[in-house]
C-alpha positions in Angstrom: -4.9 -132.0 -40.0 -1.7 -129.8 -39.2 -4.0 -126.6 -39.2 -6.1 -128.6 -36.5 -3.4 -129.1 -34.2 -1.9 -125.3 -34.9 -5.4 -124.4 -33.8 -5.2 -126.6 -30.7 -1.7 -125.5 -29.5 -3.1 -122.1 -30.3 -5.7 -122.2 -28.0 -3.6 -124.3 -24.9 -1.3 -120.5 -25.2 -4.3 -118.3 -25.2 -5.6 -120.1 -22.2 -1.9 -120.5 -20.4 -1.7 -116.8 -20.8 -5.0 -115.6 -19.3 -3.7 -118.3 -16.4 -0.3 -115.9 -16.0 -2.1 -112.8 -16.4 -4.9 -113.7 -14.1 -2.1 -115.2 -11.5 -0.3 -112.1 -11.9 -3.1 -109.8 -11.3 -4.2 -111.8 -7.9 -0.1 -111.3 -7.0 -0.1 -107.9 -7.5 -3.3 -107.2 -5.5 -1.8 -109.8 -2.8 0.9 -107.1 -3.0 -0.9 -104.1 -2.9 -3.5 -104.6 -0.3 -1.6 -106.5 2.0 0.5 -103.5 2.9 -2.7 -101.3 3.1 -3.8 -103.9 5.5 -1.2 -104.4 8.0 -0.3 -100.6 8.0 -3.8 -99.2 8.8 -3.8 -96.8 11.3 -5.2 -99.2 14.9 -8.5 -97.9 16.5 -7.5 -96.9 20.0 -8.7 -98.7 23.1 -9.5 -96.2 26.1 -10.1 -96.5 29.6 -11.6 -93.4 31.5 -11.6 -92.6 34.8 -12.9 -89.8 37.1 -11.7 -88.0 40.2 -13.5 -85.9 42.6 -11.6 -83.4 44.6 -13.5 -82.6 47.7 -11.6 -79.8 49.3 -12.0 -78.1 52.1 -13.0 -74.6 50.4 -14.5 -76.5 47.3 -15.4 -79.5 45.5 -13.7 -80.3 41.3 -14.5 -83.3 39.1 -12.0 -84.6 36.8 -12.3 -86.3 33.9 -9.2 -88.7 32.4 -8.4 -91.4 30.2 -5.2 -93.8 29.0 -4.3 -96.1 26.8 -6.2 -99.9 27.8 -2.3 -100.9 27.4 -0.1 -99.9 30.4 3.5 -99.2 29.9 5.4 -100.6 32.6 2.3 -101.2 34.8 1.5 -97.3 34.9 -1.3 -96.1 33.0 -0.2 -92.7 30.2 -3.2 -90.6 31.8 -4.5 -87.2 30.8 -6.7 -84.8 31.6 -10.1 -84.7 28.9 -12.7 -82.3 30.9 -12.8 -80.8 34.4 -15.8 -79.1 36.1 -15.9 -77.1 39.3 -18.6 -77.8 41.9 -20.5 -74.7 42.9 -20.8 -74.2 46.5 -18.3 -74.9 49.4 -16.5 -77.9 50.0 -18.5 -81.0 51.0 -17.2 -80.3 54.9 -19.2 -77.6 55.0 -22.6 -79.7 54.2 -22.3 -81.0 58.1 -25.5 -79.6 59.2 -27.5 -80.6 55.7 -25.7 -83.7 54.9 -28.3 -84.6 52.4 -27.0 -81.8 50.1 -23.4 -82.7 50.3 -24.1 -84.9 47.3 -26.7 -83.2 45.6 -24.0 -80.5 44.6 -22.4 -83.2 42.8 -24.8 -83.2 40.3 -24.0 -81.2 37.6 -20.7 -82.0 37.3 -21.3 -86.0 37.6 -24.1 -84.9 34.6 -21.3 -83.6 32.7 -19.3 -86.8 33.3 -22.4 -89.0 32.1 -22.0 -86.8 28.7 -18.5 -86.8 28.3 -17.6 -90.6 28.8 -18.9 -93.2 26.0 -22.0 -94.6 27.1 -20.7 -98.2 26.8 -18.3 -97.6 28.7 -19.6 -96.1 31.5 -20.2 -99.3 33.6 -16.2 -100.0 33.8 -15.8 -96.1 34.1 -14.1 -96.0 37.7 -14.7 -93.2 40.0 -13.1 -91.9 42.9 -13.4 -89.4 45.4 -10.8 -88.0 47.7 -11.6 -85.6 50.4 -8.7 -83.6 51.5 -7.8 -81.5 54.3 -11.4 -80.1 55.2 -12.8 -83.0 56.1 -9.8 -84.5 58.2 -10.5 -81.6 60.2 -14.1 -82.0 60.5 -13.2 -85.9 61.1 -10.9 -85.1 64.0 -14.1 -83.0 65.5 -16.4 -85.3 65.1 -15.8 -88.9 63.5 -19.5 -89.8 63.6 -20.8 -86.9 61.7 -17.9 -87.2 59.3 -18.5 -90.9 58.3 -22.4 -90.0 57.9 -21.1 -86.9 55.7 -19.4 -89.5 53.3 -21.7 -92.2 53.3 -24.5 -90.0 52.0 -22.1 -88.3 49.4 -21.6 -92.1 48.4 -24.8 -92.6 48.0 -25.8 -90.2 45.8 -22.6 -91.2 43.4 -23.9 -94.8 43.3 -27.2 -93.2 41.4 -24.5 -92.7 38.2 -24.2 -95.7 35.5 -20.5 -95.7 36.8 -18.1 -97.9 38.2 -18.1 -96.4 41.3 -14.4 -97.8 43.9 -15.8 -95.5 47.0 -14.7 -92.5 48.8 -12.5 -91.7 51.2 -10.4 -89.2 53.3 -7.4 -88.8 51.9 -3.6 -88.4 54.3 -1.7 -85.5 53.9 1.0 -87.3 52.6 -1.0 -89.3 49.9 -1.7 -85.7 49.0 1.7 -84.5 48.7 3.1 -87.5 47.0 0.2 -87.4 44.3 0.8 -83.9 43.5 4.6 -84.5 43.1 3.5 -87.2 40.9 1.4 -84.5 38.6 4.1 -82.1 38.1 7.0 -84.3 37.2 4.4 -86.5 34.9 3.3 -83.5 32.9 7.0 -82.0 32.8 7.9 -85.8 31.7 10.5 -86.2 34.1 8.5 -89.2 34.8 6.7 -91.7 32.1 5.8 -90.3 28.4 8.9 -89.6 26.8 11.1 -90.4 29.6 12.1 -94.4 28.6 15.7 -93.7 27.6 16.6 -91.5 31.0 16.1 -90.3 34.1 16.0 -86.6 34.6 15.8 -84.6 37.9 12.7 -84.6 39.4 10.7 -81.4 40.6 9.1 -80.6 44.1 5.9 -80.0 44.5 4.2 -77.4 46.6 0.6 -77.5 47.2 -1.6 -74.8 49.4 -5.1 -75.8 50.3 -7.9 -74.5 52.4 -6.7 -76.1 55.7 -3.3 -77.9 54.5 -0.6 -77.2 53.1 2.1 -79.9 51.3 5.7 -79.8 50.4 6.9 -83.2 48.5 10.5 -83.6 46.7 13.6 -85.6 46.4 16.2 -84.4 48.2 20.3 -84.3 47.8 20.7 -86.4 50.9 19.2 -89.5 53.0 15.8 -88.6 54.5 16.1 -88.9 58.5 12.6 -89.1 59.2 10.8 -92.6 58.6 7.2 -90.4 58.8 8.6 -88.2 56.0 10.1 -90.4 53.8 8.3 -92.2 51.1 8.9 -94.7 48.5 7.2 -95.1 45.0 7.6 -97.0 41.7 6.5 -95.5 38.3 7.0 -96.0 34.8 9.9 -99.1 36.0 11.8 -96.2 38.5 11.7 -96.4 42.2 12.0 -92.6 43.9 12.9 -91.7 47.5 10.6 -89.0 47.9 10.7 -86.7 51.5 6.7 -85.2 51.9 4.9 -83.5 54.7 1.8 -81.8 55.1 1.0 -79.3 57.6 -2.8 -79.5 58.7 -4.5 -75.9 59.6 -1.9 -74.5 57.7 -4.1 -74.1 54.9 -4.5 -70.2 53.9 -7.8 -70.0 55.3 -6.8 -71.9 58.8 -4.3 -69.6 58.9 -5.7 -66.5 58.7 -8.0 -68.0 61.5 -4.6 -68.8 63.3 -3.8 -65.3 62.7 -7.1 -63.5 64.0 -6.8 -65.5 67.2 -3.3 -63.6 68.5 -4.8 -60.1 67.5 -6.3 -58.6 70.7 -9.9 -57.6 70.4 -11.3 -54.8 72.3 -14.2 -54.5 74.9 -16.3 -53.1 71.8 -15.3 -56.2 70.1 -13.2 -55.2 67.6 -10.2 -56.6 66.4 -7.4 -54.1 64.4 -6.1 -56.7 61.8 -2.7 -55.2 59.9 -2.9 -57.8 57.6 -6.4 -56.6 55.8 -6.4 -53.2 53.9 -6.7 -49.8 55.8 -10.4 -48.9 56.0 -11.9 -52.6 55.4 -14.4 -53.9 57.5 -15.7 -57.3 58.1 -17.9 -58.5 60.6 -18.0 -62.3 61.7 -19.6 -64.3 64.4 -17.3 -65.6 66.5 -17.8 -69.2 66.2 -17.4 -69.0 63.0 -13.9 -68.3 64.0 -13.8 -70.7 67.0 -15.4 -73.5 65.1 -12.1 -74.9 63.8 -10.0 -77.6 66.0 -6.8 -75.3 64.3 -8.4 -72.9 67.1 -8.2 -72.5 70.7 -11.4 -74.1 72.3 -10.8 -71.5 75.2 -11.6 -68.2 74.6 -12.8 -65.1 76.6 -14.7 -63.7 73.5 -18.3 -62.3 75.6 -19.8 -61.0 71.8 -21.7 -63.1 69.7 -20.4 -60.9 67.0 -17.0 -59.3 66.1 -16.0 -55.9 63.9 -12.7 -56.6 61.6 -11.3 -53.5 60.9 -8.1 -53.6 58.5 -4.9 -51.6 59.4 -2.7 -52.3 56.4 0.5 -52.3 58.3 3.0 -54.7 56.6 5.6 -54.7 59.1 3.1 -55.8 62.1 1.3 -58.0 59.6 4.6 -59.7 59.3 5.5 -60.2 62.7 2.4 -61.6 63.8 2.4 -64.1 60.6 5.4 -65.2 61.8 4.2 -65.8 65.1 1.5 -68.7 64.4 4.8 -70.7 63.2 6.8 -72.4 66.1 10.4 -72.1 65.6 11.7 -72.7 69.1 12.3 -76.6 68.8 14.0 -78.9 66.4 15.7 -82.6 67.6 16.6 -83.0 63.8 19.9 -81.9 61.7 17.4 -79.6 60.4 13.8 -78.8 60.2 10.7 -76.2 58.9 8.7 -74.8 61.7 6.7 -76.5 64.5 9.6 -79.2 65.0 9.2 -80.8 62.0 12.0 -82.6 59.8 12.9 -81.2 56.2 15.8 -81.6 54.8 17.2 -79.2 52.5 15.3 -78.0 49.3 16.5 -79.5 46.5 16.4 -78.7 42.5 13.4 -77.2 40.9 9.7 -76.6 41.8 6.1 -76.6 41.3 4.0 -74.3 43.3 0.0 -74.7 42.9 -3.9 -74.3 44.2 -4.1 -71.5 46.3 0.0 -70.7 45.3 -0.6 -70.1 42.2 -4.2 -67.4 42.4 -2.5 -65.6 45.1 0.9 -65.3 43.5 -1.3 -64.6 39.7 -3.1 -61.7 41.5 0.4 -60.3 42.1 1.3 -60.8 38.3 4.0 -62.9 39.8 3.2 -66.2 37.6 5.2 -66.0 34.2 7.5 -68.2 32.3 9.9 -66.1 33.6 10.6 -66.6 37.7 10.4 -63.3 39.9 13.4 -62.9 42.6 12.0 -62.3 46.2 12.8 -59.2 46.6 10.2 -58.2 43.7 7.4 -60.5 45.3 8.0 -58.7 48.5 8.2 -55.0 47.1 5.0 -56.1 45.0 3.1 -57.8 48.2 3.8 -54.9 50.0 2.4 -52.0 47.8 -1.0 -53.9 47.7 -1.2 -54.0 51.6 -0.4 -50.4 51.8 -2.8 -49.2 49.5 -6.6 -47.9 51.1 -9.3 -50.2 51.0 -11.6 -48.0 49.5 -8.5 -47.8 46.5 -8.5 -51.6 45.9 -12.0 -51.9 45.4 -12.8 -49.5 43.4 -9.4 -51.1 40.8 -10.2 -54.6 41.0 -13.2 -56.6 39.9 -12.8 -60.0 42.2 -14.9 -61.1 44.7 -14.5 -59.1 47.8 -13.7 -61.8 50.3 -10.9 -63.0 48.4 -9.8 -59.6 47.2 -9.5 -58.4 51.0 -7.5 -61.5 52.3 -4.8 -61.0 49.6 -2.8 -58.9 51.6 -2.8 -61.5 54.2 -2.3 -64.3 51.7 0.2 -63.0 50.0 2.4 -62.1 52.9 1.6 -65.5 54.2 3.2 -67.6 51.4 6.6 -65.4 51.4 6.6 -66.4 54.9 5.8 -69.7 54.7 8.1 -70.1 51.7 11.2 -68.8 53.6 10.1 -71.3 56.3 10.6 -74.3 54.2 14.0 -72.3 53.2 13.4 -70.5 50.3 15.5 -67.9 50.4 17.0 -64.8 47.6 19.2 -67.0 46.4 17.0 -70.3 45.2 13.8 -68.3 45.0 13.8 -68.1 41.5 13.8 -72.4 41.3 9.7 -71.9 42.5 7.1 -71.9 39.6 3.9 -70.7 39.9 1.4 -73.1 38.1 -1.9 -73.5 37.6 -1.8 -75.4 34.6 0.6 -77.7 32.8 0.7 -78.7 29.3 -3.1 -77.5 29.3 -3.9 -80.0 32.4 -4.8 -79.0 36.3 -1.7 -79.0 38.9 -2.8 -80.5 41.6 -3.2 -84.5 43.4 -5.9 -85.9 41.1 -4.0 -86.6 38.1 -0.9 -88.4 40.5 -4.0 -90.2 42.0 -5.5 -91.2 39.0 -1.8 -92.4 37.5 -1.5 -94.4 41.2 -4.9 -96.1 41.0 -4.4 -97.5 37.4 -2.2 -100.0 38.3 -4.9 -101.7 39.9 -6.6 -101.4 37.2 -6.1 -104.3 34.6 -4.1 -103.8 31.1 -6.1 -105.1 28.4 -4.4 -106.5 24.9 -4.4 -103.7 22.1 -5.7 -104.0 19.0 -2.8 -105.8 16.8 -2.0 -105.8 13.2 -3.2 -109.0 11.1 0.8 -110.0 11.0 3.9 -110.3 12.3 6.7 -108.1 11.4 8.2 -111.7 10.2 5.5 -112.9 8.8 4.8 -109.6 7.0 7.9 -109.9 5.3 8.2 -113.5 4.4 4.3 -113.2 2.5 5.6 -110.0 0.8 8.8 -112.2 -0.4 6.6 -115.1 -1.3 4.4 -113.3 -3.6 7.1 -110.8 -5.1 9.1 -113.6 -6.0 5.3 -115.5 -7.6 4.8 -112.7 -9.4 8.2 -112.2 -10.6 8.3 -116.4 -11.8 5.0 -115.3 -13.3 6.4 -112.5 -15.6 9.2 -114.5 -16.4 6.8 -117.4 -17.8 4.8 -115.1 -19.6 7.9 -113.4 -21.6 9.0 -116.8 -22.2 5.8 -118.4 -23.9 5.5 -114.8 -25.7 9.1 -115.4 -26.9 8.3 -118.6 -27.7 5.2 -117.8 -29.5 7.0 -115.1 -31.8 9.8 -117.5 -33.0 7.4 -120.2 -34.4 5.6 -117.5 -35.9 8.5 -116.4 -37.4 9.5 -120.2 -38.6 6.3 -120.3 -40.6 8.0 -117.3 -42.4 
């Protein structure tokens, strides 16, 4: 009878103790797998967007993406793919509108690849014509708005979310190029929550524009010039202008219009190599509004012939900018209001290719005088010389002369001088993503874009810890029961002893 019930109270232990080691095993992977859990890495939600730059000279797609969360109603963007469009600038499809968008093609094809398929559809697009086609707008508005429409249309054949296109201001153009620079040097957004550094300038050079953006030391006099913007929670004061047919190639037309041509037609241009020769037709000089309409020009065609003389090149440079008039405390050229240049800047587009062709682009910033001395030793060297030691394309190699004496003058018009040259960079890239408008446009547009929830882990930081509490302190209760009933176990086995 006592063996019976020995046997009975046996078995009630063996089965309380595979209840406490079973208990204790689901505690310890409670434990174990909770953390795992709530500390896997979180699958990133992305939204992409995509930019087309429709310049006046030529055409870029952009690709970009940011976190679906926004911090502080500003979308972090960067850059993911680029493509250039080959072929002029869509302005220049005005007598085969038709193929204006057809040059699109291969870039929006790339896009298609690049962006997830399932998110295509919500994929917005944008394009922004720039200085080219405010020109060809101001010629003719009719032709201009048929020029867009069909460019549109051809977009609308891609599976994305397509938010139209439009002619962008000058100073839209500016402002999102300032917003570029200082976002990639994080002087703005990223990295920047905890202070607020100086911002940069930014200088652009198109085609037919040209832009100067920055935040100057003192209060902005011009309404026209003065901007305000929000980012990342900051509100900036931000003086921009842009300066239409200013553009490097509007102002080498500028330029070619105050050289006298002969009765042979020929026109002696100081500011193309000695020996080159280029012939044009004449509208194709005339055909720009930057232009006088009135001209006495009898030949259909006109001989270039280059002089290389720097000095003359110089003067007559200087001569396409009006410096005569200024109702301001102080101004550029032309009458216009700038105050004085303040801290750091960015130069890019055509800035940056000219200035790289003159090795003129490192880390380390070049003082004028050396810009000047290196300018000027291209322009006086033969044409036949210059060829013959550089591979690039001939139109472009030939106008460097001009262009790069163009932006130490235009430069020193915005008051650059010897003694703050050095603040000017050179970029083309930064951080591995383009200078230039698209990426301030892209930042600009997302806040009208909506922030969706992120992906969030199962618990709370509180709630995290108080489970973690609840079942270290089960599984510690159930290690203390189990040493007791195996203490007690060993001292009645000891009794029978």
């Amino acid at each position: 009878m006592v063996g019976a019930r020995q046997e009975i109270k046996l078995k009630k232990y063996r089965y309380l103790i595979a209840l406490v080691i079973i208990l204790m095993v689901v505690g310890v992977l409670v434990l174990v797998t909770i953390p795992v859990v709530q500390n896997r890495s979180l699958p990133k939600k992305l939204k992409y967007g995509i930019v087309l730059d429709a310049g006046s000279s030529h055409t870029a797609l952009y690709i970009y993406s940011w976190p679906a969360e926004k911090v502080n109603d500003t979308g972090i963007v960067t850059e993911v793919d680029s493509c250039k469009v080959k072929g002029p600038g869509i302005s220049s499809y005005w007598n085969d509108i038709e193929q204006a968008g057809k040059s699109l093609k291969v870039c929006l094809d790339k896009a298609k690849e690049r962006v997830p398929e399932k998110q295509q559809y919500v994929t917005p697009v944008y394009l922004g014509a720039t200085a080219g086609m405010r020109l060809l707008r101001s010629q003719n508005q009719a032709l201009a708005e048929q020029l867009m429409k069909s460019v549109q249309e051809f977009i609308k054949t891609y599976p994305f979310n397509f938010q139209g296109a439009q002619i962008i201001t000058g100073q839209e153009e500016g402002v999102f190029g300032w917003i570029t620079v200082n976002y990639l040097m994080e002087n703005i957004g990223k990295d920047n929550a905890g202070g607020n550094p100086e911002t940069e300038g930014a200088l652009d050079l198109g085609g037919a524009s040209t832009q100067i953006t920055f935040v100057p030391g003192e209060k902005i006099e011009s309404e026209e010039s003065a901007l305000k913007m929000r980012l990342y929670g900051k509100s900036y004061n931000i003086y921009t202008h842009s300066y239409l047919c200013y553009g490097k190639d509007q102002a080498l037309k500028l330029l070619l219009e105050k050289l006298d041509i002969t009765d042979n037609g020929t026109i002696l241009n100081p500011c193309f190599n000695k020996g080159y020769i280029r012939t044009i037709n004449v509208t194709e000089l005339f055909n720009s509004p930057c232009t006088s309409a009135q001209h006495n020009i009898i030949q259909q065609m006109v001989r270039i012939i280059g002089t290389g003389n720097f000095d003359q090149c110089d003067r007559y440079i200087r001569s396409i900018f009006n410096f005569s008039v200024c109702t301001w405390s102080s101004c550029s050229f032309n009458g216009v209001y700038q105050p004085k240049v303040h801290g750091k800047f960015g130069a890019f587009s055509a800035y940056y290719f000219v200035m790289d062709f003159f090795n003129l682009t490192s880390e380390k910033p070049y003082d004028l005088s050396t810009a000047q001395q290196r300018v000027k030793a291209f322009c006086l060297k033969p044409w036949a010389e210059v060829k013959n030691s550089f591979s690039t394309n001939e139109k472009y190699l030939s106008e460097n002369c001009f262009a790069g004496q163009y932006i130490l003058s235009l430069l020193q018009n915005y008051n650059f001088t010897s003694s703050n040259w050095k603040t000017i960079m050179f970029l083309r890239k930064i951080k591995g993503t383009n200078a230039g408008w698209t990426l301030g446009y892209m930042m600009n547009l997302t806040n009208m874009i909506p922030a969706e929830q992120p992906y969030t882990k199962p618990l709370t930081n509180a709630s995290y810890l108080t489970v973690m509490v609840i079942f270290s302190i089960f599984v510690f209760f159930l290690l203390l029961i189990g040493f007791l009933i195996f203490k007690k176990k060993i001292f009645k086995a000891q009794d029978k002893f």
